[in-house]
VODOMI-208488 format. One record per residue (C-alpha): residue number from 1; z, x, y; residue in three letters. Coordinates in steps of 0.25 Angstrom, whole numbers, plus 2048, in hexadecimal, padded with zeros to 3 digits. Layout:
N
[atom NUM, [Z, X, Y], "ALA"]
...
! end
This chain:
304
[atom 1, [1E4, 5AC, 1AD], "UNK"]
[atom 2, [1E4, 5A6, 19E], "UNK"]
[atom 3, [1F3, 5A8, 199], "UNK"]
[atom 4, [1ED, 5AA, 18C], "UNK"]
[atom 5, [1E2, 5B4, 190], "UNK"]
[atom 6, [1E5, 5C3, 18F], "UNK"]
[atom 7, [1E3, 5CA, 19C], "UNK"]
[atom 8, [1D6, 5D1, 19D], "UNK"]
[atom 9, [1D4, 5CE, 18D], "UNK"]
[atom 10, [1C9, 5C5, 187], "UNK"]
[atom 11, [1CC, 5B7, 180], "UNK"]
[atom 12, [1C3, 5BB, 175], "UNK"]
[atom 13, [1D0, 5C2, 16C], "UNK"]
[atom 14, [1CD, 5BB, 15F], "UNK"]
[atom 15, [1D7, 5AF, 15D], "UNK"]
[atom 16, [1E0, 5B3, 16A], "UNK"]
[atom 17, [1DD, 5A6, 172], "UNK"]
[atom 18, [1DE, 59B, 167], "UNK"]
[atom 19, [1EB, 5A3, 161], "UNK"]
[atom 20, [1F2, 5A0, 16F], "UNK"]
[atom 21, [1EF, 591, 16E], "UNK"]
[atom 22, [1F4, 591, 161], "UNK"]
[atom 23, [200, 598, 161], "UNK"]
[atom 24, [203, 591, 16F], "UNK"]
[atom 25, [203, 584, 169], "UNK"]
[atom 26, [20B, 589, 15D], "UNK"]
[atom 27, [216, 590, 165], "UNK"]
[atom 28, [216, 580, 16D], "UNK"]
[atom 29, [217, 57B, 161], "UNK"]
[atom 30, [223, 583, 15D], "UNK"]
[atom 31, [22A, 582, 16C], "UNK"]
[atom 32, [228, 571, 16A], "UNK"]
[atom 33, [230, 572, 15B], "UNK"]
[atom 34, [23A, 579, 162], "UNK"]
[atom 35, [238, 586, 156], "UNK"]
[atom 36, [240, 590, 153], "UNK"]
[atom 37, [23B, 59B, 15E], "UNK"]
[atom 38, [238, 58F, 169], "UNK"]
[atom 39, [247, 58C, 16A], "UNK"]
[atom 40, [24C, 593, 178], "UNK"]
[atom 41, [257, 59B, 17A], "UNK"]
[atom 42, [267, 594, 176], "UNK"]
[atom 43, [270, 591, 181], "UNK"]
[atom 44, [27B, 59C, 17E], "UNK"]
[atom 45, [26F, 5A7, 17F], "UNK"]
[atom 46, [26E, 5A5, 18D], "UNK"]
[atom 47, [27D, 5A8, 18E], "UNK"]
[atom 48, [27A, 5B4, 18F], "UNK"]
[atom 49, [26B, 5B6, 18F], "UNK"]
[atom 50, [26A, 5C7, 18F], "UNK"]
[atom 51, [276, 5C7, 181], "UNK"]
[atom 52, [26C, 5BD, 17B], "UNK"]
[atom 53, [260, 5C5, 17E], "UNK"]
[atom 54, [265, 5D1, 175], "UNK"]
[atom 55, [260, 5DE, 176], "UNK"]
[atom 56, [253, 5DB, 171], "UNK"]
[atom 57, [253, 5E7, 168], "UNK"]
[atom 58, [258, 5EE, 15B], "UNK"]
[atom 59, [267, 5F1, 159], "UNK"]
[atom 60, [26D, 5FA, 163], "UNK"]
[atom 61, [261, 5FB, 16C], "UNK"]
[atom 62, [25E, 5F2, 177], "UNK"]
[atom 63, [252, 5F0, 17A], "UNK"]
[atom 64, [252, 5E4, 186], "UNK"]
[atom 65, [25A, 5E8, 193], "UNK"]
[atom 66, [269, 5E6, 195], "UNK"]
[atom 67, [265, 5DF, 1A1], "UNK"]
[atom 68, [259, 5D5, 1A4], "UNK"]
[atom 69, [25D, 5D0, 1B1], "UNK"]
[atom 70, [252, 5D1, 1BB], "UNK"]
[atom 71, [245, 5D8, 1B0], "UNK"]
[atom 72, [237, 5D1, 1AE], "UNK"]
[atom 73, [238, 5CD, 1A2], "UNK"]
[atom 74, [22B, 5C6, 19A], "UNK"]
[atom 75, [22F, 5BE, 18C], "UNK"]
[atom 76, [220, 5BE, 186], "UNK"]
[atom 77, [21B, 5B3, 17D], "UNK"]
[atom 78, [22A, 5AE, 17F], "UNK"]
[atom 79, [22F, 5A0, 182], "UNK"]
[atom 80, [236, 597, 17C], "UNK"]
[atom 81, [244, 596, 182], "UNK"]
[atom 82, [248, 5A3, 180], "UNK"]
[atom 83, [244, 5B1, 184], "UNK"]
[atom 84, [241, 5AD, 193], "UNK"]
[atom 85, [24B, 5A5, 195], "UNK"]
[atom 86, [255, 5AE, 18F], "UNK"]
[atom 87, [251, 5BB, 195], "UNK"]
[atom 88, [24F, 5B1, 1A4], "UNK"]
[atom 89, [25F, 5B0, 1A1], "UNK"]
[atom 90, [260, 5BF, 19E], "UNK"]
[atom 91, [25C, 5C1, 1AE], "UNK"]
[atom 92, [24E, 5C4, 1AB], "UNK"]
[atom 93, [243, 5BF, 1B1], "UNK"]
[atom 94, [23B, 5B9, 1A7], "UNK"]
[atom 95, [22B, 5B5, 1A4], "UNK"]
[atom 96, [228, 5AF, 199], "UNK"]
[atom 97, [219, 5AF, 192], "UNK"]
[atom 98, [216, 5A6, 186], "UNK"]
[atom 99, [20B, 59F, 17F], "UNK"]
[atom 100, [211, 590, 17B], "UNK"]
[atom 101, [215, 587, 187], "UNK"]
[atom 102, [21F, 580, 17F], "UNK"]
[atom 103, [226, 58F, 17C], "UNK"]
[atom 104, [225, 592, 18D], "UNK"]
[atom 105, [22B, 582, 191], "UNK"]
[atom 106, [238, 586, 186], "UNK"]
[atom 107, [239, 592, 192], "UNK"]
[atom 108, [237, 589, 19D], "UNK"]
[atom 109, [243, 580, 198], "UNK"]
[atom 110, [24E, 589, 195], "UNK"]
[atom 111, [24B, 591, 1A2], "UNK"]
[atom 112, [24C, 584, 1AA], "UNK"]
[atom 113, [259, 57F, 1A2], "UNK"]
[atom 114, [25E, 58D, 1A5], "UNK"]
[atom 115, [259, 58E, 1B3], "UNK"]
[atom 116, [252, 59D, 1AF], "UNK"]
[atom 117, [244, 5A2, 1B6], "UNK"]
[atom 118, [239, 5A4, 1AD], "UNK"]
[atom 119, [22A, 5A7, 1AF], "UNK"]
[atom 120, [224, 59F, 1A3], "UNK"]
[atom 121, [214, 5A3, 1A1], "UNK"]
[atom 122, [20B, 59E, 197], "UNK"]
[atom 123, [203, 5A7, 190], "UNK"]
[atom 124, [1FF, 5B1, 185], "UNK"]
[atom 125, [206, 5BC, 182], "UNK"]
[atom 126, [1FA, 5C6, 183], "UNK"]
[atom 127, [1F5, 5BE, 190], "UNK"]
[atom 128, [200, 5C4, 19B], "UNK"]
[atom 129, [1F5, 5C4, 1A6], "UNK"]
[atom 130, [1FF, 5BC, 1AF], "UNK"]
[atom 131, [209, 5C4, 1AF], "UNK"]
[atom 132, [20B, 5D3, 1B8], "UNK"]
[atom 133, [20A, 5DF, 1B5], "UNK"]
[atom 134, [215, 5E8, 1B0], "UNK"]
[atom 135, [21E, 5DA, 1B4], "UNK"]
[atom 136, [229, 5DB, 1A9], "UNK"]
[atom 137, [234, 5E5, 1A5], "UNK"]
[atom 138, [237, 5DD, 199], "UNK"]
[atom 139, [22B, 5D5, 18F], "UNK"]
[atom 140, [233, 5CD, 183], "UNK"]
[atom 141, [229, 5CA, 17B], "UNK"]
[atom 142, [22D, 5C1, 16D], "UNK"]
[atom 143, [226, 5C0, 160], "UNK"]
[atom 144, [219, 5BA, 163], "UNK"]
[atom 145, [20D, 5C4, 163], "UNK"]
[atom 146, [20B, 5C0, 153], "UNK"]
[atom 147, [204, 5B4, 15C], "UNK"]
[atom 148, [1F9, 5BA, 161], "UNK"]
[atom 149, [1EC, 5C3, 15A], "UNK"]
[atom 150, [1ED, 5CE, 162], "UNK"]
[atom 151, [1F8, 5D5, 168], "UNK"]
[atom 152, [1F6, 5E1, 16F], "UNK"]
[atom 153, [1F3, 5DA, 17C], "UNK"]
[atom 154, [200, 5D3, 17B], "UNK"]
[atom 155, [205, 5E1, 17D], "UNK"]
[atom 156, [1FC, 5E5, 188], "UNK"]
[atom 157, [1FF, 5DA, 18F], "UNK"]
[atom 158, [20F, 5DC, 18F], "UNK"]
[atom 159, [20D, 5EA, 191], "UNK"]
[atom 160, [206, 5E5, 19E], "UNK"]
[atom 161, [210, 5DD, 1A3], "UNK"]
[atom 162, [21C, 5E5, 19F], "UNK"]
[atom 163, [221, 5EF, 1AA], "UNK"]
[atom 164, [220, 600, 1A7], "UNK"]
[atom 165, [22E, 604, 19F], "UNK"]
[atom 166, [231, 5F3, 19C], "UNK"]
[atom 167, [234, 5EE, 18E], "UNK"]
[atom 168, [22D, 5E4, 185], "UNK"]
[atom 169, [235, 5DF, 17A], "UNK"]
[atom 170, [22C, 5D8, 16E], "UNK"]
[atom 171, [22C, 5D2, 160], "UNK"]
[atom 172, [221, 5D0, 157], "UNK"]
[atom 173, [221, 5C9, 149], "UNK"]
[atom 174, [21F, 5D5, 140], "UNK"]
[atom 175, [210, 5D8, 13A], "UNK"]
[atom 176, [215, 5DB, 12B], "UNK"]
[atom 177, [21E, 5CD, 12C], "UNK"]
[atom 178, [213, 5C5, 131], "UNK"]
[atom 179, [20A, 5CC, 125], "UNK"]
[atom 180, [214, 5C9, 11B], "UNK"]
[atom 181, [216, 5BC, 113], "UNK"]
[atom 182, [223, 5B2, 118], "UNK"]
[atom 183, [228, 5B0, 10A], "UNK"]
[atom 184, [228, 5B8, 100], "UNK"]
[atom 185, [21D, 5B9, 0F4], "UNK"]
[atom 186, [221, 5BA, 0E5], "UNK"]
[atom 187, [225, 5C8, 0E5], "UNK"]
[atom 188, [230, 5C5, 0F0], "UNK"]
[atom 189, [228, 5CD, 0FA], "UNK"]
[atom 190, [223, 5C9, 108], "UNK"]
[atom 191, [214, 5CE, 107], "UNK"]
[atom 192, [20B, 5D1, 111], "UNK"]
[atom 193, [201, 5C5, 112], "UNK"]
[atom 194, [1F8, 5C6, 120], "UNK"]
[atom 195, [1F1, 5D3, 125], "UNK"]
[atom 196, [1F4, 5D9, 133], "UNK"]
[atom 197, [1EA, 5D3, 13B], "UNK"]
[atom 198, [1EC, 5CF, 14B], "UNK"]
[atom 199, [1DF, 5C5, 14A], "UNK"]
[atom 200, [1E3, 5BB, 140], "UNK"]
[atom 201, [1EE, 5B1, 140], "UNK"]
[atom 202, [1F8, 5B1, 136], "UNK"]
[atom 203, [1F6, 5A4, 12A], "UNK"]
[atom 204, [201, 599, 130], "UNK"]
[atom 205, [20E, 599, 126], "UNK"]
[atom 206, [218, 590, 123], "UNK"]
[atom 207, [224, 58F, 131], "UNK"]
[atom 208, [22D, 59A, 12E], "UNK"]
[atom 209, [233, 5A5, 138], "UNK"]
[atom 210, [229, 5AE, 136], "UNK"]
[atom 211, [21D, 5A5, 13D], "UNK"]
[atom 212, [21E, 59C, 147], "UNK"]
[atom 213, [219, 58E, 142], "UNK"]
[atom 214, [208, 58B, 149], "UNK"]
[atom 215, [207, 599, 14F], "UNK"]
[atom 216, [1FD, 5A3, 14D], "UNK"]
[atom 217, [201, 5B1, 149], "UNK"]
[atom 218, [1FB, 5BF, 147], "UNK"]
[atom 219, [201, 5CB, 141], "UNK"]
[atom 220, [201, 5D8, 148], "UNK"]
[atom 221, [201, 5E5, 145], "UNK"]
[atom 222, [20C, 5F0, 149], "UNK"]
[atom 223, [201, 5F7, 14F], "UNK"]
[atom 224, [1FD, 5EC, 157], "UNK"]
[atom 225, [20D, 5EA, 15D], "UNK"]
[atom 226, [212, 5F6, 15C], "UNK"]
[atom 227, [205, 5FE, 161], "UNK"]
[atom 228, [201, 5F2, 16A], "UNK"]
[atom 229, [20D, 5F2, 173], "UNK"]
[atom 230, [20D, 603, 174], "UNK"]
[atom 231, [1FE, 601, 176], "UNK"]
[atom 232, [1FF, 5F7, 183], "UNK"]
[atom 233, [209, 601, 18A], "UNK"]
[atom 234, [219, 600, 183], "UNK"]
[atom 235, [221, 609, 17C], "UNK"]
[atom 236, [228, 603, 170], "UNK"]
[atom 237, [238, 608, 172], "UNK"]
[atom 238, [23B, 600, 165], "UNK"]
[atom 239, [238, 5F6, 15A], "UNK"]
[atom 240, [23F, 5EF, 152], "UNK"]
[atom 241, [240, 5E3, 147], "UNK"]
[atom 242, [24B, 5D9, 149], "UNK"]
[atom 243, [252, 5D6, 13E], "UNK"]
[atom 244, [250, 5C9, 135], "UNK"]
[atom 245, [252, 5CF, 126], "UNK"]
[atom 246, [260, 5CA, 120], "UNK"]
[atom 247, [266, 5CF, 114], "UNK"]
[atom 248, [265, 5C5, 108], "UNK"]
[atom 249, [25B, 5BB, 111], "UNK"]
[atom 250, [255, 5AF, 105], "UNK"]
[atom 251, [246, 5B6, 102], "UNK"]
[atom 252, [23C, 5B0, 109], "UNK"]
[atom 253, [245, 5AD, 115], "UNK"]
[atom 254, [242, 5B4, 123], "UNK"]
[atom 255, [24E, 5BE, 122], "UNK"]
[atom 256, [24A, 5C4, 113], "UNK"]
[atom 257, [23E, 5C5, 119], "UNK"]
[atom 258, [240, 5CB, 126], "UNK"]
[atom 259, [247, 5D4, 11B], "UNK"]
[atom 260, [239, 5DB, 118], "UNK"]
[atom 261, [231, 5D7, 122], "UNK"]
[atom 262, [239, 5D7, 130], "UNK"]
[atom 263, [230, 5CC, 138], "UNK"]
[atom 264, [231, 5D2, 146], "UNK"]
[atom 265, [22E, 5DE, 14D], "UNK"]
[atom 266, [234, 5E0, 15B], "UNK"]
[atom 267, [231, 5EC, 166], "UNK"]
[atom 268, [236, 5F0, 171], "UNK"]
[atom 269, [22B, 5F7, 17A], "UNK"]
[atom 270, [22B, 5FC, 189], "UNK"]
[atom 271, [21F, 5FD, 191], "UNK"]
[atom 272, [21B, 60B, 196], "UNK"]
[atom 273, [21A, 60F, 1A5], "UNK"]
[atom 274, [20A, 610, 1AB], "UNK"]
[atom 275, [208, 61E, 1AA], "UNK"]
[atom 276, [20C, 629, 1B2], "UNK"]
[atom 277, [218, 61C, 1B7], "UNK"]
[atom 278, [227, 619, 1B4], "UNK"]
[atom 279, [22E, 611, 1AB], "UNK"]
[atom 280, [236, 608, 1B0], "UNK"]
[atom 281, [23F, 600, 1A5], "UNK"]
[atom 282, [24B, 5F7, 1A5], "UNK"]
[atom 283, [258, 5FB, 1A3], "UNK"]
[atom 284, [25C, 5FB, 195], "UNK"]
[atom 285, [26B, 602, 193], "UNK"]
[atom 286, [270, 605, 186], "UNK"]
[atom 287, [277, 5F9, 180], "UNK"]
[atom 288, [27E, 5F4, 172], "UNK"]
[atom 289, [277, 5ED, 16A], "UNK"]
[atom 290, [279, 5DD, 16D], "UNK"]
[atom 291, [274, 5D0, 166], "UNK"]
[atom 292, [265, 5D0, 165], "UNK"]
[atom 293, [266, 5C1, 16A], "UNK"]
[atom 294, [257, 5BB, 16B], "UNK"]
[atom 295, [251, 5C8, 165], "UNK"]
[atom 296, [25A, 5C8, 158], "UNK"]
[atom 297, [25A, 5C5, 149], "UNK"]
[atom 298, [255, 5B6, 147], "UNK"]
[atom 299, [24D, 5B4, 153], "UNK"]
[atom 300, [240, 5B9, 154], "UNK"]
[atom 301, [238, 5BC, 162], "UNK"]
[atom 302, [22D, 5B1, 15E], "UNK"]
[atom 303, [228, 5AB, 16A], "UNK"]
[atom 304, [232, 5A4, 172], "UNK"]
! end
């Protein structure tokens, strides 16, 4: 089967296939400079993998569970060092899907220096024809559908492979920060520049961390996202956006702007049982809150 082929899908989407090979040579690109969100996970995070994971959540609510020892976990469109193998060290066992060989060889390095198990698979994210049905109690899925035209069969095919009553955890660039201008015009204001539209490409701009440097990058809607993973079978639990704004950041720096345009939008969803079934879901006791470690303020869930 062609990893880049949407099961039972046509290849005729407008623009889907040659956005692949783009945005596959780009995030290569970016894993070979050794960029920002190509750098895997430091030693002391694997001290103690499950305090570095963090709740995953907002403030006083965990959303991942206290224990990940033994689940099926899938870190989609997710190499690079970092989810897998952290979550490998957590207890769980961990596949790995992502586009860029360069970003799934930065996994196959820190799992073999840290003697961990992971299942790496390259592919596209809306192309999971490989994997099982109803395989994972847990799909991690970081910053990464802004790279592809469409993405409501992103969320069919998770929904697919994601067990009755299992979570999926996902961050999204936000539509109205990828509309919106990185600087601000003469007025001082951030204004709105691109329409929503899922079928063109964002114009390149200038390296900054609101865009990843070669890559190809739609908006989409909340309609799309949001309606898009209740649509392919979950219930959102919550949503949330992560925190980057500071108090008295320079103007035109990504804190002031994150001030009035938070750039990421995170949910929490859980997929529904087949009708008429049972849920089964992980054990997720109450907890205080703890450091949002990979998911907090400062690092964004871009690929890898």
């Amino acid at each position: 089967m062609n990893p880049l082929s949407p099961q039972g899908e046509s290849l005729s989407r407008p623009n889907r296939l040659p956005v692949l090979e783009h945005n596959a040579r780009a995030w290569d690109r970016l894993a070979e400079a050794q960029g920002a969100l190509a750098q895997p996970a430091v030693d002391e995070a694997f001290a103690d993998p499950r305090a570095w994971l963090g709740s995953g959540g907002t403030v006083g609510r965990r959303w991942l569970p206290e224990r990940l020892t033994g689940l099926e976990v899938l870190c989609l469109a997710a190499g690079g060092g970092k989810h897998g193998p952290l979550y490998a060290a957590a207890g769980a066992r961990v596949t790995v899907v992502d586009l860029a060989p360069a970003m799934l060889e930065l996994d196959r390095q820190v799992a073999r220096e840290r003697g961990l198990n992971l299942n790496l698979i390259a592919g596209s994210m809306d192309a999971l024809g490989m994997l099982p049905q109803g395989r994972f109690d847990l799909v991690i899925h970081p910053v990464s559908t802004c790279y592809l035209p469409e993405v409501r069969g992103v969320f069919r095919e998770v929904a697919r492979v994601t067990r009755p009553g299992g979570m999926y955890v996902s961050q999204h660039k936000s539509p109205a920060s990828l509309q919106a201008a990185a600087e601000p015009g003469g007025s001082g204001c951030y204004e709105l520049r691109h329409p929503q539209s899922s079928q063109t490409p964002l114009p390149p701009t200038p390296p900054s961390r609101l865009r990843e440097t070669g890559t190809q990058e739609f908006i989409h809607s909340l309609s799309d996202l949001l309606g898009g993973i209740c649509g392919a079978g979950f219930i959102l639990e919550d949503v949330c956006e992560p925190q980057h704004a500071r108090v008295g950041a320079t103007p035109g720096s990504f804190a002031h702007r994150a001030t009035f345009l938070p750039p990421y939008l995170r949910i929490l969803a859980r997929r529904l049982p087949a009708e008429g079934g049972s849920s089964w879901r992980p054990d997720m006791p109450k907890a205080p809150p703890e450091p949002a470690g990979l998911w907090g303020s400062g690092e964004s869930l871009a690929p890898g």
